[in-house]
Steps between C-alpha positions, in 0.01 A plus 500: 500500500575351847237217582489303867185257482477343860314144508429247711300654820161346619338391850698256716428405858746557744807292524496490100721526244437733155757598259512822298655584188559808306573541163769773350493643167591808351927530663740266541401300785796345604695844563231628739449398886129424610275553764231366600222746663177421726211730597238450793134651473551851689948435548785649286648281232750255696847367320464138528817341354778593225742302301818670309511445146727202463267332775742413787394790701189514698317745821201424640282707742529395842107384510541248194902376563514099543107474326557705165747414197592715209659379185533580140544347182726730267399278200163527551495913610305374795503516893292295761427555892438121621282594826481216751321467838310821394296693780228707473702791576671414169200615306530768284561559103844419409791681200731502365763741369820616415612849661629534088163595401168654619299268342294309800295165329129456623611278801348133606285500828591280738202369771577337796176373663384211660 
């Protein structure tokens, strides 16, 4: 059973930094690409950022390029989204997934508020 636990989300002010991680189980991590995902209040879910599965291949949406940072760690069946200089417009709840599966995890909301 496929299993994507995202982590890591809370309330930053702008300008701040979070990281997010999510957790894989249930497939073989390392032979699936990632994405991560973000959805507004009231706006369509948004791809954020994706990484191939070996990890030297990365696409970001235009809004986060130069700010956001995705990585994995194939040992650890884990991916992360370092956010930097985040914006309010940045707040929404964030996934993951791999287009593999169907499975979508819970998601981690991410505040930005001063």
């Amino acid at each position: 059973q496929v299993q994507l636990v995202e982590s890591g989300g809370g309330l930053v002010q702008p300008g701040g930094s979070l990281r997010l991680s999510c957790a894989a189980s249930g497939f073989t991590f390392s032979n699936y690409l990632m994405i991560w995902y973000r959805q507004a209040p009231g706006k369509e879910r948004e791809l954020v950022a994706t990484i191939n599965s070996a990890g030297d291949s990365t696409n970001y949406a235009d809004s986060v390029k130069g700010r956001f940072t995705i990585s994995r760690d194939n040992a650890k069946n884990t991916v992360y989204l370092q956010m930097k200089s985040l914006k309010p417009e940045d707040t929404a709840v964030y996934y993951c997934k791999t287009p593999g599966f169907r499975s979508w995890g819970q998601g981690t909301q991410v505040t930005v508020s001063s």
